[in-house]
N, C-alpha and C positions, 0 to 999 in steps of 0.2 A: 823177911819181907812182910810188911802188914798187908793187912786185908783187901785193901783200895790195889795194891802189887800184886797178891794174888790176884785179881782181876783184868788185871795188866796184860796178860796173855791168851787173855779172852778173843783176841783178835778185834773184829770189828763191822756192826754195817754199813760202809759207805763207799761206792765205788767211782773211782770219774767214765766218762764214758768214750766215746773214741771217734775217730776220724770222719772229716768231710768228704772224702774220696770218689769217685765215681769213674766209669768206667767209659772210654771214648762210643760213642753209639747207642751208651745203654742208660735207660733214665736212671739222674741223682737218687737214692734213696733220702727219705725225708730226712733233713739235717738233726743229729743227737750229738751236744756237746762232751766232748771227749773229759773221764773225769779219770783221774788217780785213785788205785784201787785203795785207800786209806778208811779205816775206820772213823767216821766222825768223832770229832775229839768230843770225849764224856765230861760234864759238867761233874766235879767235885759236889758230894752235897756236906752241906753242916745245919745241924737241927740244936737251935735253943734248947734246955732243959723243959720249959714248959710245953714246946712241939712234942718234945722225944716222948713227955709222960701220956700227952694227947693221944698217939699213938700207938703207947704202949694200951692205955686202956682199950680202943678202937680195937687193938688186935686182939685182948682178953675178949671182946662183945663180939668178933668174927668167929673166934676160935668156937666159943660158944653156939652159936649158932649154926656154924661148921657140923658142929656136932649133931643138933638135929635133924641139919639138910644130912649126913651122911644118911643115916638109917633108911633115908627116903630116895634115893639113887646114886649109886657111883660118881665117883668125880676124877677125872684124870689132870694129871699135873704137866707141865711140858718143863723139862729140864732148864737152869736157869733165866727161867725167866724171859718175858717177850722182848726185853731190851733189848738182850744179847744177837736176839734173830730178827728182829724189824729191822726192813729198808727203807733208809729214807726214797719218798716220794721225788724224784729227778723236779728240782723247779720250786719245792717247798723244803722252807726251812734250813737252809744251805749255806752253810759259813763260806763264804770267798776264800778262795785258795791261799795261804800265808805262802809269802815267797821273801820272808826277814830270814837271817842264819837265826841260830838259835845261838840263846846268850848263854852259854856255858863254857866254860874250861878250853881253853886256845892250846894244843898240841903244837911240836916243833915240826917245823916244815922245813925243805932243804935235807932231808936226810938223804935221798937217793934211791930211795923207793922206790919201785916201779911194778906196773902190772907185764908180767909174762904173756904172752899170747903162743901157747905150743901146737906144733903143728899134728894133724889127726894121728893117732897113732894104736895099732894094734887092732883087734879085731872090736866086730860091735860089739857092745853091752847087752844085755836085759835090762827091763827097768830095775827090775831087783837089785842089780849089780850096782846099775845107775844109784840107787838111793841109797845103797851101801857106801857106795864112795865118797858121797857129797853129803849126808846128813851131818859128820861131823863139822863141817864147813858152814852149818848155817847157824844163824841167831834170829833170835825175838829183839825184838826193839819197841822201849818204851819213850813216847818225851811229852812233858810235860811240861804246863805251865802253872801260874797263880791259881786260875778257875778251870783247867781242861785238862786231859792228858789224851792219848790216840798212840795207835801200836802199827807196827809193821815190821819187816824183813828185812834182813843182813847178812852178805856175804864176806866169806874171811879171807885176806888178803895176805894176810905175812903172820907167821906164831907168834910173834912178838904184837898183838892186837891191832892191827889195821885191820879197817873193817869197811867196806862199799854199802852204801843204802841208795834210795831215794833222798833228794834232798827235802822232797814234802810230808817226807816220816818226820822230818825234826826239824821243821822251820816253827819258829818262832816261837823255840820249848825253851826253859831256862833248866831244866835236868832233862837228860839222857842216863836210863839205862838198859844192858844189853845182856839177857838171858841165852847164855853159852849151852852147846850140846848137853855139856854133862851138868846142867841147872845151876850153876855159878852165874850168879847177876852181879855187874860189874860196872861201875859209873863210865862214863865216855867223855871226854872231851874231842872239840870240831877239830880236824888238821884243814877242811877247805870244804866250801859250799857253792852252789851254782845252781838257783833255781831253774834257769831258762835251760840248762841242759835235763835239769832235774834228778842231778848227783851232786852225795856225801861222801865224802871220806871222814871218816870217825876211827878214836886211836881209845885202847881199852890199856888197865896195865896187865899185861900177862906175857908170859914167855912160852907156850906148849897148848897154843890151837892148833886148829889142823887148816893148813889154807887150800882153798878152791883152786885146781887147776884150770884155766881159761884156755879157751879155743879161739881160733879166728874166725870170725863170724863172716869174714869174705867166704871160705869156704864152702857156705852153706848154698843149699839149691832148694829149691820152690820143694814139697812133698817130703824132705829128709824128716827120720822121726826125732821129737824131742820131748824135754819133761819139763814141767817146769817144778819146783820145790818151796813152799811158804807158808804159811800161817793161816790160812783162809779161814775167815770167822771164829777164829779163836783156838782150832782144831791145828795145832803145832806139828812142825814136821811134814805136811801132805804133798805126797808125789803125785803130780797130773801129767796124763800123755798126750800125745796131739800128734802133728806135724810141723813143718813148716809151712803156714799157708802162703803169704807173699812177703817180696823182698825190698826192702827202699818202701815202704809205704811212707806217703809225705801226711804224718799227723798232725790236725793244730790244736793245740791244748791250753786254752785259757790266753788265746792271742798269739800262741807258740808255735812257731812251725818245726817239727821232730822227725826225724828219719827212723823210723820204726822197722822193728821186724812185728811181722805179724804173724800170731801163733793160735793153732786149733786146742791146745793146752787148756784148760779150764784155769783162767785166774780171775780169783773173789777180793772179799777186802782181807787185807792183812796181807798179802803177797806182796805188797809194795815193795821195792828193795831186794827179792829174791831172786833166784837163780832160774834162766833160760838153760836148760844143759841138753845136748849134742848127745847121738848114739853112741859117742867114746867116753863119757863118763865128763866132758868137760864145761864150763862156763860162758856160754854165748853170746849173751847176753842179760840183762838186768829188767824183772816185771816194772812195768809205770803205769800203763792204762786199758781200760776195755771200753768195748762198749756197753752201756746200758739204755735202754729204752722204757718208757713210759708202761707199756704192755706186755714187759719181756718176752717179744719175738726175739729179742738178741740174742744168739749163742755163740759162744766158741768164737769171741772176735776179741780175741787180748792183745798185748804189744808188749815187747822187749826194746833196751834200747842196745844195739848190736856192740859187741864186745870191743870191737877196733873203734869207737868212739868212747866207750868207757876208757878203755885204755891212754886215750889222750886225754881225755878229761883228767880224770885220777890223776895220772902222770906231772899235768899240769897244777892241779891242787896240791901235791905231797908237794912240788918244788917250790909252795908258794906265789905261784905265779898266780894271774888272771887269765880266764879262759875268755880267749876272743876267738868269735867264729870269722873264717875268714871263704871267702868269694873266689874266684877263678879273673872274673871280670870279665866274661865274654859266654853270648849262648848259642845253643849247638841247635842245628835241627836234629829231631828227633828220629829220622829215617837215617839208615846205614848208607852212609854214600857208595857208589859204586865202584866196586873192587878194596872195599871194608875202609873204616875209620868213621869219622865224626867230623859235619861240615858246620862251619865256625858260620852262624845266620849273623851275628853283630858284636864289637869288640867294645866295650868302653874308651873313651879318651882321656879317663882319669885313670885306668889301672895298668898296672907293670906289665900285663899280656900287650899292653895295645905300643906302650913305650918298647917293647922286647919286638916289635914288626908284626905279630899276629892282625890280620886284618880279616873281614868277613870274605867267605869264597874259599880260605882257606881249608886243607882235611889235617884233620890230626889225625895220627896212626898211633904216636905213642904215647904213654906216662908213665914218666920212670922205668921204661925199659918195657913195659906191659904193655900190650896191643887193647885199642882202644875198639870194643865191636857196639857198643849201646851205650847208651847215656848214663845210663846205670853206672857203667866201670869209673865215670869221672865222679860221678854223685858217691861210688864207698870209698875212693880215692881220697874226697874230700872227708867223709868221716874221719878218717886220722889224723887230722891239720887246723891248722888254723891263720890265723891273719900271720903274716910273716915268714912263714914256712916257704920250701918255694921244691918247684916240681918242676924237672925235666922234660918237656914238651916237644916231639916230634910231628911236623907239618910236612904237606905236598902244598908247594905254589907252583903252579905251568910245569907241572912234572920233575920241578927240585923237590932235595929232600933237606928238611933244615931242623935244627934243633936248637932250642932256648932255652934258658932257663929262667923261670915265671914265677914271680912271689904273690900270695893270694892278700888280698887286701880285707880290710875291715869294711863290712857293710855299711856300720854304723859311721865312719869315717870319712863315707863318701861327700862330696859337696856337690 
């Protein structure tokens, strides 16, 4: 690897920052646009022959100099250099988020792939244990273009090199590569990309990773402990612990609205792409964003994107498909109707709920078999699906009981 590669893993300062969110009675905090915790891509430098010598002499006449100031007071040095550790200012100097795939090497799709989602199993972990299990699961990621390159994190998906990132780690890189546990760097070609969800799938050649077991991220409840594992400033490998602070957070990131987990986990720049893991040792979700603020009052407000939406996503990229988010077509009041369910406040008369008889007034008690108590259960319901999909629907009208079967429509689709 040359010199500009070893720097590669340097990680990164640049983070995005996080949600608009507020709480029913309680005043908005002031609005901080949510960023992706990515290193700002580094500009390549290249220096003419007569720069390089300019500079060489410049440093002969510091060096020198150096020399006198030493005698005359101590000088301390701070490690690598202030690049490595300056943030950028939130508002200055700010490259707009790239949301192109990156133009490198097309991987075969349709193989059958799939992300596992296992159910909890065994006793808790330690973190110790935790970081023993999942360290060999992760990578560095590098991607680069003509004049830039910028790093972040990667989880391993099958020993045969599938690999899950961020899809704003390598939007609109023309090389991708990807630094394995045991410091094998390995080129990458795209199997499927999706900015608006803000997952990659990336295929390496190798047969003897170790891949990430994944959890189900429905599972999880409000205070469960978790860690999260990535690259934070260049500092490879780093396990952080938290909680889970809240569930279904509604993010919007660069015009995006994202169903987030939200995590007390400390995530910096270079986590992009890494791993959310669960007190069983497993994969919950995937880092994307925090907050940051102008004054750094912000702490401990980071985001995953929950594991049962990676998992359709992913699912959908290896098959080569498009991911389309799809809709329900009708909205619920947000109070539990009485003696439980979900009352239907208005149906569409463009979508399949409203053609299937769903009208407003109605309560729904079930999905898919699953008892329906908060808006919540339909909003991670939805995390698994998409346009065309279609779900099992149990209603009460005047004290019947009926059940439908209901395909979710494309937003974008609507007329």
């Amino acid at each position: 690897m040359d010199e500009r590669n070893n720097d590669l893993w340097q990680g990164g300062p640049w983070e995005r920052s996080d949600p608009r969110g507020s709480m029913p009675g309680a005043m908005p905090p002031r609005y901080v646009p949510p960023r992706p915790v990515l290193r700002p891509r580094r500009r390549k430098r290249r220096f003419s022959l007569p720069v390089c010598m300019g500079l060489a002499a410049l440093l002969v006449s510091l060096v020198a100099i150096g020399a006198v100031m030493d005698s005359l007071w101590p000088v301390q040095l701070l490690p690598g250099g202030d690049e490595d550790y300056a943030y950028r200012q939130p508002g200055r100097d700010e490259e707009k988020l790239d949301t192109t795939p990156p133009a490198i090497p097309r991987a075969e799709t349709g193989t059958g792939v799939t992300v596992e989602l296992c159910p909890d199993s065994g006793e808790s972990l330690t973190y110790t244990q935790i970081y023993d299990k999942n360290l060999p699961s992760m990578v560095s990621i590098q991607a680069e273009d003509a004049k830039s390159y910028s790093t972040g994190t990667g989880v391993v998906l099958t020993a045969d090199g599938y690999l899950i990132t961020n899809a704003h780690v390598v939007a609109g890189a023309d090389k991708v590569q990807v630094a394995c546990a045991d410091n094998r760097v390995l080129d990458a070609a795209l199997v499927g990309f999706d900015a608006r969800e803000d997952l990659a799938v990336l295929k390496v050649e190798a047969d003897d990773l170790t891949p990430a077991e994944f959890g189900d991220s429905f599972a999880l409840r409000c205070g469960d402990p978790v860690a999260a594992i990535g690259d934070p400033l260049g500092y490879r490998s780093t396990i952080t612990d938290g909680i889970v602070s809240a569930l279904d957070r509604d993010v919007e990131v660069d015009g995006t609205s994202m169903v987030l987990i939200q995590t007390s986990a400390a995530i910096n720049m270079g986590n992009s792409g890494g791993a959310l893991i669960n007190q069983y040792g497993q994969v919950v979700g995937i880092t994307t964003v925090k907050i940051v603020t102008d004054d750094g009052s912000a702490e401990s407000l980071g985001f995953a994107i929950p594991s049962r939406r990676v998992k359709y996503v992913a699912d959908t990229l290896i098959a080569g498909k498009q991911v389309r988010r799809g809709i329900f077509g009708f909205t619920v009041l947000t109070r539990t109707a009485q003696g439980g369910g979900l009352t239907l406040d208005s149906v569409d008369k463009t979508s399949d709920a409203y053609a299937k008889g769903l009208r407003a007034g109605d309560v729904l008690t079930a999905a898919d078999g699953q008892s329906l108590n908060a808006v919540e259960d339909l909003v991670r319901l939805k995390q698994s699906m998409g346009a065309g999909d279609t779900v099992s629907l149990t209603y009460v009208r005047s004290g019947q009981s009926r059940t439908v079967s209901v395909t979710l429509i494309d937003p974008d689709e609507q007329t």
